[in-house]
TORTORLO-760668 format. One record per residue: residue number from 0; residue in one letter; x, y, z of N, C-alpha, C, O in turn. Coordinates in Angstrom, 3 decimals. Atoms other than C-alpha are relative to their C-alpha. Last residue first. Example, Ala and Ser with C-alpha at 12.3 -4.5 7.8 and 13.67 -1.06 7.14 Angstrom:
BEGIN
 seq type     n.c1     n.c2     n.c3    ca.c1    ca.c2    ca.c3     c.c1     c.c2     c.c3     o.c1     o.c2     o.c3
   1    S   -0.820   -1.190   -0.060   13.670   -1.060    7.140   -0.770    1.090    0.730   -0.261    2.198    0.899
   0    A    0.890   -1.190    0.000   12.300   -4.500    7.800    0.900    1.200    0.000    1.936    1.181    0.665
END
This chain:
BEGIN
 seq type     n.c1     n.c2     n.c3    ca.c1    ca.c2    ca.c3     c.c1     c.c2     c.c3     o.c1     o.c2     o.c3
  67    X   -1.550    1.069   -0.951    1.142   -6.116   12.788    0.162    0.765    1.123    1.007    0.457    1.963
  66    X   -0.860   -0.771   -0.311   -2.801   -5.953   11.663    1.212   -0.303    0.708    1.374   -1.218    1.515
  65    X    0.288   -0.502   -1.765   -4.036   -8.009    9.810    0.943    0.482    0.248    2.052    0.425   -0.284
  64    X   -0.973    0.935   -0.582   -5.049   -7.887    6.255    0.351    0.313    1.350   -0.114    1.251    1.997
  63    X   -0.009    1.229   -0.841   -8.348   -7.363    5.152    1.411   -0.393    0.381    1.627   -1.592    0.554
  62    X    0.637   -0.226   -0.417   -8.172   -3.474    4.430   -0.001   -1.490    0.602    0.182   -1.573    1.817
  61    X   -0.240   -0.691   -1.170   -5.084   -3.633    2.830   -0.964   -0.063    0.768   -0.338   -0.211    1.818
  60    X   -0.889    1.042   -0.306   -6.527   -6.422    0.446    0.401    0.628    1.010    0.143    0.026    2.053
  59    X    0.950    1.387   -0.869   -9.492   -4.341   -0.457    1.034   -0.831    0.911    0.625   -1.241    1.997
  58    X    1.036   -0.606   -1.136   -7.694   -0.996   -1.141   -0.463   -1.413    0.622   -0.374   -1.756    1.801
  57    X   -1.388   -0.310   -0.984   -4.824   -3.262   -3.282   -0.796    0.789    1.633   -0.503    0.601    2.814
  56    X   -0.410    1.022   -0.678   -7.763   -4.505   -5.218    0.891    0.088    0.877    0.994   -0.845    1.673
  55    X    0.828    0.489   -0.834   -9.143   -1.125   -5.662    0.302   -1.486    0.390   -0.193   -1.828    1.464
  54    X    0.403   -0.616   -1.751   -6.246    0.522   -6.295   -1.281   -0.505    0.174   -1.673    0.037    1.207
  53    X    0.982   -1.246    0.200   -5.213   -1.822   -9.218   -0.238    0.653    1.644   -0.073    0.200    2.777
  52    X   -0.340   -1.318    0.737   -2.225   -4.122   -8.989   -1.113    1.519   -0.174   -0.825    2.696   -0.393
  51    X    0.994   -1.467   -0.427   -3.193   -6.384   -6.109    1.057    1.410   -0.665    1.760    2.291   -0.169
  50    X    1.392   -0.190    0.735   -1.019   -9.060   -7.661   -0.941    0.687   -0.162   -1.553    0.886   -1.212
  49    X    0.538    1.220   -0.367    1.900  -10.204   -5.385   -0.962    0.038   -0.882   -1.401   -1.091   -1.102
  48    X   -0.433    0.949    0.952    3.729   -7.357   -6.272   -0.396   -1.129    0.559    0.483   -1.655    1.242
  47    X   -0.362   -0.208    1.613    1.242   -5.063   -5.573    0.702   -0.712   -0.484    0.439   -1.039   -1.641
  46    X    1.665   -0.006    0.471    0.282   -6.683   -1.745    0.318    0.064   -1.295    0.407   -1.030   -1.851
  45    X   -0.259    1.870    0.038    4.437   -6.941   -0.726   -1.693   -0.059   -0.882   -1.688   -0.566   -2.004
  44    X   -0.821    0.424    0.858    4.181   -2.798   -1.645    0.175   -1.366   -0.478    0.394   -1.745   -1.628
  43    X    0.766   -0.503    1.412    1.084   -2.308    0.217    1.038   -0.260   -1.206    0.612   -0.640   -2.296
  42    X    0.911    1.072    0.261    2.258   -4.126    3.534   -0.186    0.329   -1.628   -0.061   -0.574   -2.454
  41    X   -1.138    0.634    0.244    5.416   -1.374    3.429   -1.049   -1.674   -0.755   -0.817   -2.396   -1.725
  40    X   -1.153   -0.086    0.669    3.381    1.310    3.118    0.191   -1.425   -0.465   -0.204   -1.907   -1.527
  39    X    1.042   -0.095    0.969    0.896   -0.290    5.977    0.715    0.143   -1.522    0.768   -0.897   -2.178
  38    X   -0.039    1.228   -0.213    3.960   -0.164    8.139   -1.112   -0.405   -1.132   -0.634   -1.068   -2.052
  37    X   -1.102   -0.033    0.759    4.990    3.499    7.117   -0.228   -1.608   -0.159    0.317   -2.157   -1.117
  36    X   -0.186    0.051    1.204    1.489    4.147    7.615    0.815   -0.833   -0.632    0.542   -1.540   -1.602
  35    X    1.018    0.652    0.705    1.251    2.939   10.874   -0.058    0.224   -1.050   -0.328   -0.849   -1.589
  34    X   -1.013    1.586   -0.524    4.812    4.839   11.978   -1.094   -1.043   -0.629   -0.584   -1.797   -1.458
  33    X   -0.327    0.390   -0.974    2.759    8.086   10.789    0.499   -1.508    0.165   -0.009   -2.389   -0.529
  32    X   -1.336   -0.180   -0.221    3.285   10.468    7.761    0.726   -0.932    1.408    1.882   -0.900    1.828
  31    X   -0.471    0.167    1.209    0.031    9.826    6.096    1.744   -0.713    0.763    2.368   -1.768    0.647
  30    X   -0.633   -1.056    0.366   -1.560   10.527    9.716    0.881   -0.871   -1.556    1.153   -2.053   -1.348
  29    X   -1.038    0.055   -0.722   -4.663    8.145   10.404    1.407    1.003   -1.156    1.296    1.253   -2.356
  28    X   -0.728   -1.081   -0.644   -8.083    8.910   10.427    1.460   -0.015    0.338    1.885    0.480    1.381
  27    X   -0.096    0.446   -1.820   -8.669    4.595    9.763   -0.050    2.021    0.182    0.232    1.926    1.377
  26    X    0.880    0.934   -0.651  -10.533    5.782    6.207    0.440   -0.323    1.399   -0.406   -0.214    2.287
  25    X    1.478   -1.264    0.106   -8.592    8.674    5.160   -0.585   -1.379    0.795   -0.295   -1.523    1.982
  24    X   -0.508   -1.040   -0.796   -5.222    6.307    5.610   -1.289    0.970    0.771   -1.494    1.347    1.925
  23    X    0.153    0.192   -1.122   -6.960    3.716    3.282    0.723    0.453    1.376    0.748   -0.368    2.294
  22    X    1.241    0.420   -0.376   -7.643    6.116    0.938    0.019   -1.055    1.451   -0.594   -0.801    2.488
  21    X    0.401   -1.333   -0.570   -3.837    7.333    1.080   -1.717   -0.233    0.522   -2.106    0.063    1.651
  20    X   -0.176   -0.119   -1.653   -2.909    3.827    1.277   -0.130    1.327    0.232    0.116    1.751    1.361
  19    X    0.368    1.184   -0.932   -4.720    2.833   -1.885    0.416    0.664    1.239   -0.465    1.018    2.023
  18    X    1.458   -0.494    0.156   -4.204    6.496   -4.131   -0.543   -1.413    1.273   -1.398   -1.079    2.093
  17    X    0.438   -1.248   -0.539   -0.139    6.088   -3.412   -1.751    0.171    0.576   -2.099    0.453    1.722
  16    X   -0.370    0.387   -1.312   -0.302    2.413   -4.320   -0.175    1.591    0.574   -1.182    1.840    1.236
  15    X    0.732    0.750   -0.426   -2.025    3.002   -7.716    0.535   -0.268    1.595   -0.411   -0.650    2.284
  14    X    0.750   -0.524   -0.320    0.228    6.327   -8.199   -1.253   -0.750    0.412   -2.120   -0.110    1.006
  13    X    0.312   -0.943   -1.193    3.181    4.805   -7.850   -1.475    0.658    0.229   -1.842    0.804    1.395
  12    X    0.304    0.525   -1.280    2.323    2.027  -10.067    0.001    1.023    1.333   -0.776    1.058    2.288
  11    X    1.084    0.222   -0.078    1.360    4.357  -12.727   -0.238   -0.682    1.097   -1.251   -0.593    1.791
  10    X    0.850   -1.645   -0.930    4.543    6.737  -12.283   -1.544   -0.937   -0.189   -2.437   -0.141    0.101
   9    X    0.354   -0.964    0.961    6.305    3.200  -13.261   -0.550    1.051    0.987   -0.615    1.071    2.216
   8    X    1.576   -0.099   -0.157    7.751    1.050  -10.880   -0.168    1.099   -0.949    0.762    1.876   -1.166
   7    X    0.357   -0.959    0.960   11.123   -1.152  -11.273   -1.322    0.429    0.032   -2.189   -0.436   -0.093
   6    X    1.116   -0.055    0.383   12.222   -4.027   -8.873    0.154    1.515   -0.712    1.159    2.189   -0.488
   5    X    0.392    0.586    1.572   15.455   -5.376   -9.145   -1.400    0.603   -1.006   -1.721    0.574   -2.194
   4    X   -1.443    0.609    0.252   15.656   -6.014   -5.234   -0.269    0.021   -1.637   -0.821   -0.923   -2.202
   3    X    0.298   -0.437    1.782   12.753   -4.203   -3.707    1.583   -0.336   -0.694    2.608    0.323   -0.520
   2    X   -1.270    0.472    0.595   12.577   -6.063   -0.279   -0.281    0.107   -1.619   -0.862   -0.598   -2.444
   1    X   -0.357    0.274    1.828    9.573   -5.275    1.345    1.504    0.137   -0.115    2.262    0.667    0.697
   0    X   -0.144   -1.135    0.876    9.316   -5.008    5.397    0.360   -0.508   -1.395    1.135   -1.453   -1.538
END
């Protein structure tokens, strides 16, 4: 799970991570609100600050990473 120690997000990052794991949410059929999300979520946060700042690099990267 992420470890936001310091960290700071604008309403732009929220909304690039929002728009990624909601798309890739739509894409498996899976519930926004479900235990796989929250895990996904959590992938998507370590993903953005690593680099996958835009929603389509953050879409791509969620999409290849494996599953826990």
């Amino acid at each position: 799970m992420s470890l936001l120690v310091n960290s700071s997000f604008s309403p732009e990052d929220f909304d690039v991570l929002r728009g990624a794991l909601g798309a890739w949410c739509a894409e498996r059929r899976i519930d926004i609100k479900s235990v796989e999300a929250q895990f996904a979520a959590s992938a998507a946060l370590d993903l953005y600050q690593a680099g996958h700042d835009s929603r389509e690099t953050l879409l791509h990267a969620l999409r290849d990473r494996k599953a826990a």
